[in-house]
LODRENVEX-733181 format. One line per 10 residues: number of its first residue (from 1); their letters; for each residue y negated, z, x negated of N, C-alpha, C, CB. Coordinates in Angstrom, 1 decimal. Glycine has a CB too. Layout:
# residues N
NUM> a> Y/Z/X/Y/Z/X/Y/Z/X/Y/Z/X ~ ...
This chain:
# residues 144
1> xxxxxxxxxx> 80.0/8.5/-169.3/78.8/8.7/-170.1/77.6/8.7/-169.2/78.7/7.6/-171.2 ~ 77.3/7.6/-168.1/76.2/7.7/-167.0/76.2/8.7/-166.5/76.3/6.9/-166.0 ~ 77.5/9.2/-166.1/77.3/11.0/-165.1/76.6/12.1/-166.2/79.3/12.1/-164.5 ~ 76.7/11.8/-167.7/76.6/13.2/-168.6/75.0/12.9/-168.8/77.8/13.3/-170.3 ~ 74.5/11.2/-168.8/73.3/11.0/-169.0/72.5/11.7/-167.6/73.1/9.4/-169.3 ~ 72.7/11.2/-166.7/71.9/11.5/-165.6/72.0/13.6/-165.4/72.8/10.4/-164.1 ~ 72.8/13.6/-166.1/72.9/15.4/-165.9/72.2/15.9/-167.0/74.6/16.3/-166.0 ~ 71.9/15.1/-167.9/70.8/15.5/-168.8/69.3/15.6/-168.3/70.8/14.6/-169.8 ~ 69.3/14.2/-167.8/67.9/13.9/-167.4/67.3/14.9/-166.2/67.9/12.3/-166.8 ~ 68.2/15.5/-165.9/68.1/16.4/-164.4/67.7/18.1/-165.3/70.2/16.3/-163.3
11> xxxxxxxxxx> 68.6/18.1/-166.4/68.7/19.6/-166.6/66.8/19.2/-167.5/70.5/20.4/-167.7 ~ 66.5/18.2/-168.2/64.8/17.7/-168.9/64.2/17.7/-167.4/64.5/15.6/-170.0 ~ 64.2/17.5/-166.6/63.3/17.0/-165.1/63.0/18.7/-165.3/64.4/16.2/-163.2 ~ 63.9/19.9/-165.1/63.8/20.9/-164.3/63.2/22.1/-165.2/65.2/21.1/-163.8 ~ 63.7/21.6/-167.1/62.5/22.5/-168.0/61.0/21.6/-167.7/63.0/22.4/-170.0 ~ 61.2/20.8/-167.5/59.8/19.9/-167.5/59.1/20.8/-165.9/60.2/17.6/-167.4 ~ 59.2/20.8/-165.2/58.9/21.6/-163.9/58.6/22.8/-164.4/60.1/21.6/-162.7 ~ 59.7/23.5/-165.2/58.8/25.1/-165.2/58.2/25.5/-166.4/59.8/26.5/-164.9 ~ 57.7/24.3/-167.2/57.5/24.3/-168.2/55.7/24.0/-167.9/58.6/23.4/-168.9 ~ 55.6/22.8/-166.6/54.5/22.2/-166.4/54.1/21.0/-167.2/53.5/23.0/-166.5
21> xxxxxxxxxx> 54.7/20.6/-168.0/54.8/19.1/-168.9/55.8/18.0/-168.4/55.4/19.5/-170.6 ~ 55.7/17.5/-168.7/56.7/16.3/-168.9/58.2/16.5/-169.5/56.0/15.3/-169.8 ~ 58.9/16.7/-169.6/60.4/16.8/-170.4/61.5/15.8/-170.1/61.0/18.2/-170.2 ~ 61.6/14.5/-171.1/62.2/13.3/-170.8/63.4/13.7/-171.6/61.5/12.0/-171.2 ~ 63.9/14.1/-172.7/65.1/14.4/-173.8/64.7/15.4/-174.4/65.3/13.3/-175.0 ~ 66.1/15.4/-175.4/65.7/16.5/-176.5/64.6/16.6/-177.5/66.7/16.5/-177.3 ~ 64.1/15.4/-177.8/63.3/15.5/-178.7/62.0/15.8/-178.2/63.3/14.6/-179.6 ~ 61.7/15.4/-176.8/60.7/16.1/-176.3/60.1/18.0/-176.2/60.9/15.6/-175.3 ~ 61.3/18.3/-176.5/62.2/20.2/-176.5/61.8/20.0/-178.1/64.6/20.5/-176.0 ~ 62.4/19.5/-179.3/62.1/19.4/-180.5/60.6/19.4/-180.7/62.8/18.4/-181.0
31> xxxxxxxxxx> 59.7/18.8/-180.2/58.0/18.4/-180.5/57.6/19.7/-180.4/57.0/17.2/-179.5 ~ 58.3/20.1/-179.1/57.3/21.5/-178.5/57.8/22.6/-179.1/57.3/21.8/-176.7 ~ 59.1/22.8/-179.3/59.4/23.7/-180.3/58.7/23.8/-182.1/60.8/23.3/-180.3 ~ 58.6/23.0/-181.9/57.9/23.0/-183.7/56.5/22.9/-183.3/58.4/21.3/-184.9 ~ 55.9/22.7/-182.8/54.3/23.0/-181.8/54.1/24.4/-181.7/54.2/22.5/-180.0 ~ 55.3/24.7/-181.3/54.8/26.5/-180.8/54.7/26.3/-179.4/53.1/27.2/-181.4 ~ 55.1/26.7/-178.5/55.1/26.9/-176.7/53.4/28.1/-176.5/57.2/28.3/-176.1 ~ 52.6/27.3/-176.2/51.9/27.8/-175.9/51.6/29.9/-175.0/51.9/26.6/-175.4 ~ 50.7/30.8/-175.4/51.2/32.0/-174.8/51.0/32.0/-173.2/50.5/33.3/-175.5 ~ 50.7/31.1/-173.1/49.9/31.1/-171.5/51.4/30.5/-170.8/48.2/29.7/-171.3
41> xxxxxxxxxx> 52.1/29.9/-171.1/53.3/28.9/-170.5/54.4/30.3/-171.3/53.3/26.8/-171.4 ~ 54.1/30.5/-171.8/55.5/31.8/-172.4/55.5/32.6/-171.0/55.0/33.1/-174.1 ~ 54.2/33.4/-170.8/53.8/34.2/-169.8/54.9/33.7/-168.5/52.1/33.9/-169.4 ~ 53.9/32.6/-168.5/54.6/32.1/-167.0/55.5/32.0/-167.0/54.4/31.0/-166.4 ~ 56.7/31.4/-168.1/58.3/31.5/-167.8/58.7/32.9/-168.2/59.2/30.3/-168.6 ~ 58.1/34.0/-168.4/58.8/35.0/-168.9/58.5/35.7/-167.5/58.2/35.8/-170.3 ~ 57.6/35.6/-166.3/57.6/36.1/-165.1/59.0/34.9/-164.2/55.8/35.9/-164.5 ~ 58.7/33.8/-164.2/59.5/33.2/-163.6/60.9/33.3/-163.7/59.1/32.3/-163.9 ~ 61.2/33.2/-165.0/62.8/33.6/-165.8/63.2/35.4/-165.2/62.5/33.7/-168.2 ~ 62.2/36.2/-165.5/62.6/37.4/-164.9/63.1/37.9/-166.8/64.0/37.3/-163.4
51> xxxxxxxxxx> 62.4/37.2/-167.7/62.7/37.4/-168.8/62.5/39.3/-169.5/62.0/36.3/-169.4 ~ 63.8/39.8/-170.0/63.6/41.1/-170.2/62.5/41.2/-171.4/65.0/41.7/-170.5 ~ 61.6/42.1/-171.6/60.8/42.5/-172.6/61.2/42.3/-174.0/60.5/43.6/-172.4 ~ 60.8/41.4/-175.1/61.2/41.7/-176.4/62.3/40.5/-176.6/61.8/43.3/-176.5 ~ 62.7/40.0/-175.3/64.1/38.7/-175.5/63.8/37.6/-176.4/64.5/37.8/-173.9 ~ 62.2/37.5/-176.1/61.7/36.5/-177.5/60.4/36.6/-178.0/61.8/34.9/-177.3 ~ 59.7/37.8/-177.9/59.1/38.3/-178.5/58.1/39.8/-178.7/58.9/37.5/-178.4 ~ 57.9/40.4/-179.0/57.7/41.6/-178.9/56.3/41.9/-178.5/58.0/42.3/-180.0 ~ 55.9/42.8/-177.7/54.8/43.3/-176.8/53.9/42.8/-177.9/54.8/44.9/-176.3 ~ 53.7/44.0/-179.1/53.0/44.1/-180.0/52.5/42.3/-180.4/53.8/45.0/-181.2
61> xxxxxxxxxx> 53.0/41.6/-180.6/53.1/40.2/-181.3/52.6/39.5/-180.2/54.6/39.5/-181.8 ~ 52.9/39.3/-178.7/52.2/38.9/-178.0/50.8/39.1/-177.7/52.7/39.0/-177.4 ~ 50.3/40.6/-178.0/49.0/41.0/-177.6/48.1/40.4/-179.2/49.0/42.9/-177.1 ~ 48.9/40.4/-180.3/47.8/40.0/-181.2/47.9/38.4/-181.1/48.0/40.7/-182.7 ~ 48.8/37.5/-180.2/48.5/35.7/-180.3/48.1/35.5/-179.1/49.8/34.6/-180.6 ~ 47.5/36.5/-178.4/46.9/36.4/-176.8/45.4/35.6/-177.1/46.5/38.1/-175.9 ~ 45.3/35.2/-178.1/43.7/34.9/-177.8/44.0/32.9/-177.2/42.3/35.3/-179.9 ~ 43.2/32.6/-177.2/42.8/31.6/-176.2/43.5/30.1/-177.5/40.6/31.8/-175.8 ~ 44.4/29.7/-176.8/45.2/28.6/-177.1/46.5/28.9/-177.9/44.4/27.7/-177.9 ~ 46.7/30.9/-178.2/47.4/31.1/-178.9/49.3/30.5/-178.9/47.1/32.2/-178.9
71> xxxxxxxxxx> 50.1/30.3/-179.7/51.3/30.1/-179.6/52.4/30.8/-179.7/51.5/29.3/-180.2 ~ 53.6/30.7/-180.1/55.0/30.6/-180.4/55.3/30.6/-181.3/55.6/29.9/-180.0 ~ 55.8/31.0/-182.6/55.9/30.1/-183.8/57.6/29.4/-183.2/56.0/31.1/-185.6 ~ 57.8/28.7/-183.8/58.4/27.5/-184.0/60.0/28.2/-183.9/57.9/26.6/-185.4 ~ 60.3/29.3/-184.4/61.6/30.5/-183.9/61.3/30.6/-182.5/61.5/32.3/-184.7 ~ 60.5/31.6/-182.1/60.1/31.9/-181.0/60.5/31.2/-180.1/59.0/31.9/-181.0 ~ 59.5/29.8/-180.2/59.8/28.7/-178.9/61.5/28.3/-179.1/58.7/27.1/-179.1 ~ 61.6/28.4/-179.8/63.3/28.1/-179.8/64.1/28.6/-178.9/63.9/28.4/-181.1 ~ 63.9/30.0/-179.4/64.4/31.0/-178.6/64.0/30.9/-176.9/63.7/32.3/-179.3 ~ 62.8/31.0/-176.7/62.3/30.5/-175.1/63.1/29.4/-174.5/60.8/30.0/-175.1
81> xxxxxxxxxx> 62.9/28.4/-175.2/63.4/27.0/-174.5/64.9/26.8/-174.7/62.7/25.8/-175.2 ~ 66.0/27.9/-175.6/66.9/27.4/-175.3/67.5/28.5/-174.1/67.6/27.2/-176.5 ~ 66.5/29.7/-173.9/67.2/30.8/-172.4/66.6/29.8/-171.1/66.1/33.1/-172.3 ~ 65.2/28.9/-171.0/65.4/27.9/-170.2/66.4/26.6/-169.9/64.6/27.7/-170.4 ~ 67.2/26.5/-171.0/68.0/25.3/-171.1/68.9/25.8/-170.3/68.7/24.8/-172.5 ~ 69.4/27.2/-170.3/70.8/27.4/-170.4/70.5/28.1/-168.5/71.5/28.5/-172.0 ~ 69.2/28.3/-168.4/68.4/28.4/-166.8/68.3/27.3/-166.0/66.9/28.7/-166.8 ~ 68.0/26.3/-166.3/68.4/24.7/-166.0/69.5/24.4/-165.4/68.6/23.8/-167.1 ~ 70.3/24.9/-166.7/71.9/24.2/-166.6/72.6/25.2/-165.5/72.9/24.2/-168.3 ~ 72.0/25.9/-165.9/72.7/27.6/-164.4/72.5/26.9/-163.0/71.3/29.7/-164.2
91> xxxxxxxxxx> 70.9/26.5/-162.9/70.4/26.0/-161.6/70.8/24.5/-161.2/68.9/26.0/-161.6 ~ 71.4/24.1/-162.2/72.3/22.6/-161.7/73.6/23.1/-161.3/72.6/21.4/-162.9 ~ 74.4/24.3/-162.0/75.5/24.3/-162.0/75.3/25.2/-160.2/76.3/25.1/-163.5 ~ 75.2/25.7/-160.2/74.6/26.4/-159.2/74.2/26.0/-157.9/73.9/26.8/-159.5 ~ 73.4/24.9/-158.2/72.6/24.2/-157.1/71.1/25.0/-156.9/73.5/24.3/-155.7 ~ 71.0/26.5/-157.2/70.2/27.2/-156.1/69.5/27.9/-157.2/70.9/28.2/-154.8 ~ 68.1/27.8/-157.6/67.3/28.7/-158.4/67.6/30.0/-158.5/66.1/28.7/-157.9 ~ 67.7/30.6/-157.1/67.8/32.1/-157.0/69.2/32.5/-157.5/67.5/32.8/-155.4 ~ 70.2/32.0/-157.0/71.5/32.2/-158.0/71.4/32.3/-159.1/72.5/31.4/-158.0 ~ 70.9/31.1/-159.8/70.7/30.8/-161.2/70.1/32.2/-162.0/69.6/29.4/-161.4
101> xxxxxxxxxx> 69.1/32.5/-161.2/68.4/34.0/-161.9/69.3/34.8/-161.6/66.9/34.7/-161.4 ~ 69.7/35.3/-160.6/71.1/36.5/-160.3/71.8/36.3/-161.6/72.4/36.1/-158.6 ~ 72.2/35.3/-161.8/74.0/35.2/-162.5/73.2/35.3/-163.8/75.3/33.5/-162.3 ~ 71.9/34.9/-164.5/71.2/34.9/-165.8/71.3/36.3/-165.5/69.6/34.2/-166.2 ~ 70.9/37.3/-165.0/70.8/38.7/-165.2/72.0/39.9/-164.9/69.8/38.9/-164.4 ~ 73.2/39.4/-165.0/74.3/40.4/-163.8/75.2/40.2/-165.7/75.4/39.4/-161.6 ~ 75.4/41.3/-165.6/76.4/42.0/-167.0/77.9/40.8/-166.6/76.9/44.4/-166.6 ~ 78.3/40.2/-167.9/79.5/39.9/-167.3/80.6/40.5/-168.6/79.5/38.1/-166.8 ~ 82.2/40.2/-167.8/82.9/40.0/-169.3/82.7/38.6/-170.3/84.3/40.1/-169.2 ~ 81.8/38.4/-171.3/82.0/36.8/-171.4/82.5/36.9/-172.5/80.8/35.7/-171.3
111> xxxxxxxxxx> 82.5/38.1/-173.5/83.2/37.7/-175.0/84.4/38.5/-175.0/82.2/38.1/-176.5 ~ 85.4/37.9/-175.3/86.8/39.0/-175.2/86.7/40.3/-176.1/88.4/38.2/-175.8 ~ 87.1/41.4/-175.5/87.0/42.4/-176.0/85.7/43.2/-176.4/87.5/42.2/-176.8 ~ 84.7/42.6/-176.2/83.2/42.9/-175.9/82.7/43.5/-174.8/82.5/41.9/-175.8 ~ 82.0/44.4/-174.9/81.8/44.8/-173.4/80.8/44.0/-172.7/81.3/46.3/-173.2 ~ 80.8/44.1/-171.0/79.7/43.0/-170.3/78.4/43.1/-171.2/79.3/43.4/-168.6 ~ 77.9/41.1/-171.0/76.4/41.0/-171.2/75.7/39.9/-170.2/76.2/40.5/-172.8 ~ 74.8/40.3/-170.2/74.1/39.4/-169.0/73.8/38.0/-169.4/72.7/39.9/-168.4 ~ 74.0/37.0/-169.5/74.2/35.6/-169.8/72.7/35.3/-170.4/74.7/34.7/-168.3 ~ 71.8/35.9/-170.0/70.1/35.4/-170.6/70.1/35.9/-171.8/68.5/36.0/-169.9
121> xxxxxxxxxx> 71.3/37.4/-172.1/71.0/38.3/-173.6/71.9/37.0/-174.4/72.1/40.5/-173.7 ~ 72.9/36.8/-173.3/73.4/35.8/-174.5/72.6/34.2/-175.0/75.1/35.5/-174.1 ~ 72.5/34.1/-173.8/71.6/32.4/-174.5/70.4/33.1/-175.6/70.4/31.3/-172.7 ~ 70.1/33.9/-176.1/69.2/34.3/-176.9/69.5/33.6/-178.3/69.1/35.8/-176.9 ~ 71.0/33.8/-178.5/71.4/32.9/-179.7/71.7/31.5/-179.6/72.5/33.3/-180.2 ~ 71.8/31.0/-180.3/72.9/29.6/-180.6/73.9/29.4/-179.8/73.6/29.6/-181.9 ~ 74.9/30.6/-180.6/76.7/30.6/-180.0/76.4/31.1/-179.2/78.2/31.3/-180.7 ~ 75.6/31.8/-178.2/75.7/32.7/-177.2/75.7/31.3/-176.1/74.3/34.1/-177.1 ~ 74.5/31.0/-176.1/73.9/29.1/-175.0/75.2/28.2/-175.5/71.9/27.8/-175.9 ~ 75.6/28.2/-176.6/76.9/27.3/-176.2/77.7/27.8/-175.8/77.6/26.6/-177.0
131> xxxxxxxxxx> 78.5/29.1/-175.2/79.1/29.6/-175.2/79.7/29.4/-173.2/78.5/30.8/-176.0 ~ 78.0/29.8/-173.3/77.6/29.6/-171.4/77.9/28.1/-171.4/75.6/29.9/-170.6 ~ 77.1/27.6/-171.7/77.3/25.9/-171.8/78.3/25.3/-171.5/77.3/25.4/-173.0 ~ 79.8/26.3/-172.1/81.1/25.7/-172.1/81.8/26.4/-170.7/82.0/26.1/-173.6 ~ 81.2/27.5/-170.5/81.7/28.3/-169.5/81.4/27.3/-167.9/80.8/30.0/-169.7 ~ 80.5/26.9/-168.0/79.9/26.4/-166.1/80.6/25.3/-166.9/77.8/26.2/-165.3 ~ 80.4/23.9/-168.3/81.5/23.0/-167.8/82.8/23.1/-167.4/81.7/22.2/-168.5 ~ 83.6/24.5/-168.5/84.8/24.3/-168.0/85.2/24.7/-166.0/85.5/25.3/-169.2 ~ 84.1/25.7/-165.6/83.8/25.9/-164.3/84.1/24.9/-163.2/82.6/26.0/-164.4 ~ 82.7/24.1/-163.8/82.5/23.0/-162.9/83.7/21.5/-162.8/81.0/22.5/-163.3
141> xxxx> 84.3/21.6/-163.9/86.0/20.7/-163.8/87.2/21.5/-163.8/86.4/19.8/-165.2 ~ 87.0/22.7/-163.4/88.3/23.4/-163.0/89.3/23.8/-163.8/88.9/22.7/-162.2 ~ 88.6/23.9/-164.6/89.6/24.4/-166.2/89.5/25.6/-166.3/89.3/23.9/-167.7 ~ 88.8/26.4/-165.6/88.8/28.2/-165.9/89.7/29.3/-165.2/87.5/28.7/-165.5
């Protein structure tokens, strides 16, 4: 339970870093999600992430909440902060930022019988982020 806590606190340390806030738990992810993610901090992780156009929000929608303090609605940031979770957990599993973005972007087979998707299209959902989630643990304990 100590190894799964401390791997938490590591994957909150590392949204909190490219986020520019603080990020101690989940519910600190929950406040800011229901807040709305600021558009100025969307920007920044949507350059940083290498995030594809439209993945969580559309040109049009951005340019009309551009004005000065604008947000996220509360979907939105959801959407953002869970393709960073699953960017976190890449860059732990990984070790190395720049991997972490390679492997978020490179088509894979991940759903049987599906043709390749790049792991960021899938963290867009729910089942997509757990999906990866399960993939680097079963990975990283040798079950794959």
């Amino acid at each position: 339970m100590k190894a799964a806590q401390q791997d938490c606190r590591t994957v909150f340390a590392l949204m909190g870093n490219l986020l520019g806030r603080q990020v101690m738990s989940e519910a600190d992810v929950l406040t800011l999600t229901c807040k709305g993610v600021v558009i100025g901090t969307y920007k920044r992780l949507a350059r940083n992430l290498q995030l594809e156009p439209g993945a969580v929000v559309s040109a049009a929608t951005l340019r009309r909440r551009s004005k000065p303090r604008g947000r996220l609605t509360p979907a939105e940031s959801d959407r953002l902060l869970r393709i960073l979770r699953i960017h976190c957990k890449a860059i732990q599993f990984f070790g190395d930022a720049t991997l972490a973005t390679e492997w978020m972007h490179r088509p894979a087979q991940l759903i049987p019988g599906k043709p390749p998707i790049a792991p960021q299209a899938l963290a867009t959902f729910d089942s997509g982020a757990r999906l990866l989630e399960a993939l680097m643990e079963r990975t990283a304990h040798g079950m794959l």
